[in-house]
C-alpha positions in Angstrom: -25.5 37.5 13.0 -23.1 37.4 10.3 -20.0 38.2 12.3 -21.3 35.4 15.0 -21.6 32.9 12.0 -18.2 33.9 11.3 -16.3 33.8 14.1 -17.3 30.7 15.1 -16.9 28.7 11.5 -13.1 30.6 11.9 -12.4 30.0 15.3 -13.5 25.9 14.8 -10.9 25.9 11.9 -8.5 27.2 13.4 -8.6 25.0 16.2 -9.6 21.8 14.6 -6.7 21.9 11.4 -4.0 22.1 14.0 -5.5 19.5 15.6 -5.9 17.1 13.3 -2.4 17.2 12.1 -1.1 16.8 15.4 -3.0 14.0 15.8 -2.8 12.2 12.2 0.3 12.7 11.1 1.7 10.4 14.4 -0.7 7.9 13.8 -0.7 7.6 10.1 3.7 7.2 11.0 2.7 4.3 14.0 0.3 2.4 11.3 3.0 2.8 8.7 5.6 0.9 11.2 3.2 -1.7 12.6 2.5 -2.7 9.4 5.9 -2.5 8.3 7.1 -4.4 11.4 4.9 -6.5 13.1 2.9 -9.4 11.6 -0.9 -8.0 11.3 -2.4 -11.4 9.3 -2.8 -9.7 6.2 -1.5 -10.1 2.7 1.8 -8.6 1.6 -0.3 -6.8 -1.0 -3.0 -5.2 1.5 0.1 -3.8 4.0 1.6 -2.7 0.8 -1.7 -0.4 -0.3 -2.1 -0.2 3.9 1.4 1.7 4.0 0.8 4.0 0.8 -2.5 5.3 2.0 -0.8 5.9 5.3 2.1 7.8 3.3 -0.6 9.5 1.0 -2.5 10.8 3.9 0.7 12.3 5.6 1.2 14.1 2.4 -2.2 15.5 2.7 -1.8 16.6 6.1 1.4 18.0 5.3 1.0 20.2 2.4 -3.0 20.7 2.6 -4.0 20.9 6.6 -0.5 22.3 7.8 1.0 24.1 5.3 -2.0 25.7 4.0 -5.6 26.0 5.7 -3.8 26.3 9.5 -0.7 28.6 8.5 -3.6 30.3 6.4 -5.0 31.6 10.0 -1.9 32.0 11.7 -0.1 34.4 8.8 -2.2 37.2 6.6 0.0 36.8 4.3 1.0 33.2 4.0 4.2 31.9 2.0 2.4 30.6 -0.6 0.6 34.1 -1.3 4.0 34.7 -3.3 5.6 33.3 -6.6 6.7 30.4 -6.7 4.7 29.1 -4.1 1.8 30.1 -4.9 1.6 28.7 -8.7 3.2 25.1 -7.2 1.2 24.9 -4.3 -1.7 23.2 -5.9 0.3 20.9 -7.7 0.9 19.3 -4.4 -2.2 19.7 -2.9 -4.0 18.1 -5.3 -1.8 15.8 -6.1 -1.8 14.9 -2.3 -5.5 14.6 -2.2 -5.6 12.4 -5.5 -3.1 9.7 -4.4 -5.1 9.4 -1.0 -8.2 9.0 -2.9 -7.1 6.7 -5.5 -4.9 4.4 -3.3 -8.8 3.9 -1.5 -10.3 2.7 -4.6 -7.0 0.8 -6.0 -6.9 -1.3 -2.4 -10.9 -1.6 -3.2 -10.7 -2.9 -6.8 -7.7 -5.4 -5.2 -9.6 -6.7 -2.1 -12.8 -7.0 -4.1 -10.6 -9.3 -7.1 -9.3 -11.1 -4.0 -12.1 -12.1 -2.5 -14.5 -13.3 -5.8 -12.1 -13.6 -8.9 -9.8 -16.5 -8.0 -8.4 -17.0 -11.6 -6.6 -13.8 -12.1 -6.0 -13.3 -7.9 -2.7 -15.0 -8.0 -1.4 -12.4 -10.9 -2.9 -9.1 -9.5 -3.0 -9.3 -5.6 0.8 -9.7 -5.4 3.5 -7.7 -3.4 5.2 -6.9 -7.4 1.5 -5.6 -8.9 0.5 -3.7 -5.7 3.5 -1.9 -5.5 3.7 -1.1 -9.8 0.3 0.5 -9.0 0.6 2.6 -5.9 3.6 4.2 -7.7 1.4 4.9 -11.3 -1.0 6.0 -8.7 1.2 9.0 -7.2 2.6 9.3 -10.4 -0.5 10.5 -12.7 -1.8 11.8 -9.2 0.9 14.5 -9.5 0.8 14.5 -13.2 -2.8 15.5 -13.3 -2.5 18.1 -10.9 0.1 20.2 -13.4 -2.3 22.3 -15.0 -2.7 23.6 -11.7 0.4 25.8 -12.1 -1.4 28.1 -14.4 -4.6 28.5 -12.4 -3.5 30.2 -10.0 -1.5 34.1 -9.3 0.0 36.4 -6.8 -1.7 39.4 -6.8 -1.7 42.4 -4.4 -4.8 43.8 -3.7 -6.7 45.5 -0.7 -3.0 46.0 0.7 -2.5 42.3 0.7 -0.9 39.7 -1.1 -3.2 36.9 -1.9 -3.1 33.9 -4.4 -6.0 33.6 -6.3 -7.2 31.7 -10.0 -5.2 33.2 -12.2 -7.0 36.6 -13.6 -5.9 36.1 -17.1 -6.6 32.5 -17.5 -9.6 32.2 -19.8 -13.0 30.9 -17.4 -13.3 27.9 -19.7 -9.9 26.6 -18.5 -11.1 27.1 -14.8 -14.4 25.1 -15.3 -12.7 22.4 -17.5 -10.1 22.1 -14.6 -12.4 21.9 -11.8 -14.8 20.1 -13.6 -12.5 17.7 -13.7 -10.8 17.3 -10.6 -14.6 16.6 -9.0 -14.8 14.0 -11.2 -11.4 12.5 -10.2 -11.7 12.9 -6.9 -15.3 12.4 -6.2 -17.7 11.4 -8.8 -15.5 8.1 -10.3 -14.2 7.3 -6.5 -17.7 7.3 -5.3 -19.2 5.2 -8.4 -16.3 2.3 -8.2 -16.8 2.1 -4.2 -20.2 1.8 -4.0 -20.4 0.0 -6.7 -17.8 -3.2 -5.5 -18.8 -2.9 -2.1 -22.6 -3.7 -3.3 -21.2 -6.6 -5.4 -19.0 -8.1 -2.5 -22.0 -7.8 0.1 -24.3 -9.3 -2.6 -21.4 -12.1 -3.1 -20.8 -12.8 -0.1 -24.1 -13.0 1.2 -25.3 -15.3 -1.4 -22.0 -17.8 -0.5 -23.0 -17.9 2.7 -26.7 -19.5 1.8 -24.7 -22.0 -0.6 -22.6 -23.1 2.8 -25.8 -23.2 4.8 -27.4 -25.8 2.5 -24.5 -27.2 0.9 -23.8 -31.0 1.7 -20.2 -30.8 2.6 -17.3 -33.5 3.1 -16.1 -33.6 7.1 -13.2 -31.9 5.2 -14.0 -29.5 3.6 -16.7 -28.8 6.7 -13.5 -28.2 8.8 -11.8 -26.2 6.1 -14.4 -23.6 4.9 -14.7 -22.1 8.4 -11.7 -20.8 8.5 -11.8 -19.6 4.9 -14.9 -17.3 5.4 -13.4 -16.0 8.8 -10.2 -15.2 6.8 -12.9 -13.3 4.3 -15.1 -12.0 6.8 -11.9 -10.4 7.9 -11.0 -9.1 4.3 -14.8 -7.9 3.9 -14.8 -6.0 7.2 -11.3 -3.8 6.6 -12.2 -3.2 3.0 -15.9 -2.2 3.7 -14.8 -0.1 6.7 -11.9 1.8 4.4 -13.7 2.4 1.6 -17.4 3.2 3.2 -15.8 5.8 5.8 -14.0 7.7 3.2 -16.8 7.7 1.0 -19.0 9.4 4.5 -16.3 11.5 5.5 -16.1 13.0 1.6 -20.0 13.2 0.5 -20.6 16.7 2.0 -17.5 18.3 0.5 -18.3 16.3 -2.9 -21.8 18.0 -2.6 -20.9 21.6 -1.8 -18.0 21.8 -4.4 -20.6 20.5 -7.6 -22.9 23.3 -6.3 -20.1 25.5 -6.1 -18.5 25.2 -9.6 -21.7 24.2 -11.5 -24.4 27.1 -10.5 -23.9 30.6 -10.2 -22.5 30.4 -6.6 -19.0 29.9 -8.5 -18.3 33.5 -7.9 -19.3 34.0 -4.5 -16.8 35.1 -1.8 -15.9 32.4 -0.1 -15.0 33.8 3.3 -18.4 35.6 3.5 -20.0 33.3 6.2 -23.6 35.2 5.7 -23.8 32.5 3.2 -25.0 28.6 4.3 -23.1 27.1 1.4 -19.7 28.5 2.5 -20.6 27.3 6.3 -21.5 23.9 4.7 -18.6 23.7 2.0 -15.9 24.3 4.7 -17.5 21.6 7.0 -17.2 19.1 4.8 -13.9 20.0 3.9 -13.2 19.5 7.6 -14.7 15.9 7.7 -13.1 15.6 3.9 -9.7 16.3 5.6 -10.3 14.1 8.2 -9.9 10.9 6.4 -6.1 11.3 6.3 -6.2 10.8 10.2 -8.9 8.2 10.6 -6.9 4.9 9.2 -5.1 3.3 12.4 -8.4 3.8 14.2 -10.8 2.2 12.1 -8.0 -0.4 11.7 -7.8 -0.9 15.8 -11.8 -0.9 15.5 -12.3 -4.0 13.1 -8.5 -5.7 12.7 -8.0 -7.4 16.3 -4.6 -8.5 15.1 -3.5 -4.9 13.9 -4.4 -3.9 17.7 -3.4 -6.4 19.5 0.2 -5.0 18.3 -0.8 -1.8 18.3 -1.6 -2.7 22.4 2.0 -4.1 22.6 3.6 -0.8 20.9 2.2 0.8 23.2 2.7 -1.1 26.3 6.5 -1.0 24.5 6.9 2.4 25.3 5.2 3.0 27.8 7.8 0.4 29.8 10.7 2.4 27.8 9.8 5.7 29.7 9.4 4.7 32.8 13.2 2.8 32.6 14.0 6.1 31.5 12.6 8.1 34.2 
């Protein structure tokens, strides 16, 4: 039963992290252009945070679902089994994973200050203030993934080379350090989400009473429909963005605070006997798959974003036939 349990949670992995890449990393690079060059009816700031998540989520195909978990079951002994590699590679990783994450709740502290606080709007949701935070963002993203470079060592054992938390770290480091990166990536993530997405539902759904019984001017009666479709739209991307990665990451953000916090810390991790380790790497598959889900929930809910996503492709699909 326990080799069954294996085989299939490793054969799924090994299939689905190729699989995502190859199908994320293209369409996190078409949302990046369309955004970039076609007119989607959104604010400069939202394609500004738009684009960064689409970077961010490249990075964390790159480095996390390519360079590590697939080459992971491809090689037995992986590049980054061997120093240097092996002490940086975390520094990316999680500095990958952090930017992703926090560009998600930056974009929903910027739509939610767009669509309710109208005094400070005009001085935060700006092309200059969107683009001074995506880069603090990747910046202490990066910077608080450093300690990372002493967790971790190449050691041979069992005639391999592995890489594995650093034996001679003290165990208080460890827990301190990912103690903390669950509450930076999950814990604080999860809180501001939920938390500005119940406000802006609340918000919103009280302001549409008011305009139900409201006694408007002919004028403002023609003006304030188009107003709450423009914030309908606004409600729908930021809802959509910020609830799916909240979905896709709850299981993982589960399995990992059982993990460090109880006595399953020490567990072998590639023992598939155990539920928790079948359970912890399935949510780090639907974790992972965040980074490729953007440009679909966008073609989903934005009918701009695919009506020119339609015309890209129509584009060049009449380019290779010419060629042909």
């Amino acid at each position: 039963m326990s080799l069954q349990k294996k085989h299939w949670m490793v054969t799924l992995q090994e299939v689905f992290y190729p699989a995502l890449a190859a199908v994320g990393i293209p369409s996190n690079t078409i949302t990046f252009l369309i955004i970039l060059r076609r007119n989607c009816m959104l604010s400069k700031s939202s394609n500004f945070y738009l684009m960064a998540m689409s970077v961010a989520d490249n990075f964390v195909l790159i480095f996390i679902v390519v360079l590590e978990l697939s080459v992971k079951y491809y090689q037995q002994e992986p590049f980054w089994s061997y120093d240097p590699w092996c002490s940086v590679r975390d520094i990316f990783n999680y500095g990958a994973y952090n930017a992703s994450t926090w560009l998600v709740v930056v974009f929903t502290v910027e739509r939610f200050i767009s669509i309710h606080t109208w005094k400070i709007k005009t001085k935060i949701c700006t092309p200059r203030c969107a683009a001074w935070t995506i880069t603090t963002v990747f910046l202490f993203s990066h910077l608080f993934a450093i300690p990372y470079y002493w967790s971790n060592a190449s050691v041979y054992e069992k005639n391999q080379t592995r890489c594995i938390y650093n034996p001679e770290a003290s165990l208080h480091f460890i827990h301190v350090l990912v103690s903390f990166q669950t509450l930076q990536a999950y814990i604080f993530p999860f809180l501001i989400i939920l938390t500005l997405n119940g406000l802006t539902l609340r918000l919103i759904s009280l302001s549409n009473r008011v305009h139900v019984t409201a006694n408007l001017t002919s004028r403002v009666s023609k003006v304030m429909p188009l107003l709450r479709s423009r914030k309908r739209k606004s409600v729908v991307l930021l809802v959509t963005v910020s609830m799916s990665f909240v979905l896709l990451s709850v299981t993982r953000a589960i399995t990992q605070i059982i993990l460090r916090t109880t006595d399953k810390y020490t567990l072998d991790r590639n023992d598939y006997s155990l539920e928790i380790n079948i359970a912890a790497d399935a949510g780090t598959m639907l974790s992972l798959s965040n980074a490729a889900a953007n440009m679909y929930l966008y073609v989903c809910t934005q009918s701009k974003f695919r009506q020119e996503f339609f015309a890209c492709i129509r584009q060049v699909t009449f380019y290779c036939k010419t060629k042909l």
